[in-house]
C-alpha positions in Angstrom: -18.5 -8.4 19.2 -17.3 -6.7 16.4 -16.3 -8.3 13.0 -12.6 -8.0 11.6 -13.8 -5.7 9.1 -15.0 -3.5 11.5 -13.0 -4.1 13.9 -9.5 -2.8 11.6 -11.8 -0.2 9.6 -10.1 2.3 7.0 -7.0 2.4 9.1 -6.8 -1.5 8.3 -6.7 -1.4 5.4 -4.3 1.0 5.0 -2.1 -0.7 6.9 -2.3 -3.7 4.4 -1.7 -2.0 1.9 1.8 -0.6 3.8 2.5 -3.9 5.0 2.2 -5.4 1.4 4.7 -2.6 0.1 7.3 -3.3 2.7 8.9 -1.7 5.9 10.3 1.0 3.4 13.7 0.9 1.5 16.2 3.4 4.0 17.1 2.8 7.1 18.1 6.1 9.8 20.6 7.9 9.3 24.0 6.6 10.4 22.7 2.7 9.9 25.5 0.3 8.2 23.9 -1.6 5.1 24.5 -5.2 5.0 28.6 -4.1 3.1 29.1 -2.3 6.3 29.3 0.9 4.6 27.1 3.6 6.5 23.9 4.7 4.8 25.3 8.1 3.7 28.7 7.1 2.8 29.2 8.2 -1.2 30.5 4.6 -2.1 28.7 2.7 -4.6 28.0 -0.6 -4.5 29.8 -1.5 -7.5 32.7 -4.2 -7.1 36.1 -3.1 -7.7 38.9 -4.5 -9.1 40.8 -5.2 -6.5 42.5 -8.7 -6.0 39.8 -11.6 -3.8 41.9 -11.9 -1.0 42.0 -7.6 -0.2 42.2 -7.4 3.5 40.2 -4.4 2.6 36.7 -6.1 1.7 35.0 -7.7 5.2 32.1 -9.7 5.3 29.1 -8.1 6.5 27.8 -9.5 9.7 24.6 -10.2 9.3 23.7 -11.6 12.3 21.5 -8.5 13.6 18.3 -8.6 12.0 16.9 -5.6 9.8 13.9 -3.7 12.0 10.6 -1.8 10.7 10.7 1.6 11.8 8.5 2.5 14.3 5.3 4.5 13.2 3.7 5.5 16.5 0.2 4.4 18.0 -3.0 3.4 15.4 -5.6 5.6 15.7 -8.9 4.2 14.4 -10.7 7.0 12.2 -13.8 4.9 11.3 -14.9 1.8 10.4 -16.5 0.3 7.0 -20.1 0.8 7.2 -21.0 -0.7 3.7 -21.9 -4.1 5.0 -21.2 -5.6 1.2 -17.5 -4.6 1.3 -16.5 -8.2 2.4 -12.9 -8.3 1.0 -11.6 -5.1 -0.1 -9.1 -5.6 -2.7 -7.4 -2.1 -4.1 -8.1 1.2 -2.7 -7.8 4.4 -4.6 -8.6 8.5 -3.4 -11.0 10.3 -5.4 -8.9 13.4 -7.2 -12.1 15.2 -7.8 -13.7 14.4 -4.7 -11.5 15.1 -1.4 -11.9 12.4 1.2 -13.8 9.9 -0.7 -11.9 6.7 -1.2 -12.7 4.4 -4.0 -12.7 0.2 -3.1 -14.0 -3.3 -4.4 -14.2 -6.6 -3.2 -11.7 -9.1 -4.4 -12.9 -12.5 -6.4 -16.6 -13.6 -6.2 -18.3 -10.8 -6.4 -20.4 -8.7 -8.8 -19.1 -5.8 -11.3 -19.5 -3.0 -8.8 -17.0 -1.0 -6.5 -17.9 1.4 -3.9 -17.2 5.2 -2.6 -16.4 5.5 0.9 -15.4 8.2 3.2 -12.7 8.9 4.3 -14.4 8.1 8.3 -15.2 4.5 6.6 -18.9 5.9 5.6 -20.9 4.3 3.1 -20.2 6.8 0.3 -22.2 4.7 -3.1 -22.1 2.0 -5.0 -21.6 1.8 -8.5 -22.2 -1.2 -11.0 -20.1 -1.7 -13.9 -22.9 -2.5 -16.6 -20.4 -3.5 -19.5 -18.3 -5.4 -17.6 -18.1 -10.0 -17.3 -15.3 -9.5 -14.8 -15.9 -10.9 -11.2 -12.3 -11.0 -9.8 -10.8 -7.7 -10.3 -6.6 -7.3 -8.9 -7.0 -3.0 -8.4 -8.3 -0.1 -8.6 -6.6 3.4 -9.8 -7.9 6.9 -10.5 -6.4 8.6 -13.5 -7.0 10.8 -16.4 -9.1 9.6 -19.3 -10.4 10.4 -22.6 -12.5 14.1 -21.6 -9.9 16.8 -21.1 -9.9 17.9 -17.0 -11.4 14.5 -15.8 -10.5 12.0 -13.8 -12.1 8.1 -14.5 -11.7 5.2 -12.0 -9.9 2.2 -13.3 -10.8 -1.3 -12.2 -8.5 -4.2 -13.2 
């Protein structure tokens, strides 16, 4: 039987993190928003000032509910090999690197956060000497103080 973590792998994760962000803002083209206006239609949504009982303004229904899109079927690329990535919290692609992915574990563990492939491979794992910090929120890759280089940031 396979454990969650391997069981969701890198495609998990993702997923997560997509489900965390929302269903996305837009709906299709040619969808009414909840003022009945249609998605492309060049009205604003500011209010006019037109008198309150204007036989123009409707209320909305809102009685059909708001759907996801639909992305297709998961495909399953890999799965986390690093055994000691128990809670991955924040996940961030190398810019020098193509296809690694940077990760950590969320509260409770030690300073360290680990490389992984893009497949879910066991990439490294790196300790953060300096650091007291045992519950860190995210990770990011950015610029940094040398010109041309990019530094992982844990917070």
């Amino acid at each position: 039987m396979h454990s969650p973590r391997q069981r969701f792998g890198l495609p998990g994760l993702a997923f997560c993190l997509f489900a965390l962000l929302g269903c996305g803002g837009h709906g299709q083209a040619g969808q009414r928003d909840a003022a009945g206006l249609d998605d492309a239609s060049s009205e604003g949504d500011a209010a006019t000032d037109g008198p309150a009982d204007d036989a123009s303004h409707q209320d909305a229904d809102v009685s059909a509910p708001w759907q996801c899109p639909t992305w297709g079927t998961r495909t399953t690329v890999g799965s986390i090999a690093n055994l000691d990535i128990l809670e991955a919290s924040g996940l961030a692609a190398s810019k020098k690197n193509s296809g690694i992915y940077w990760t950590h574990n969320d509260s409770g563990d030690t300073e360290r956060f680990f490389a992984l492939g893009a497949d879910g491979s066991n990439r490294g794992t790196f300790v953060v000497s300096t650091s007291q910090q045992n519950d860190w929120e995210d990770i990011a890759v950015g610029p940094g103080p040398a010109v041309g280089e990019t530094y992982v940031y844990l917070a």
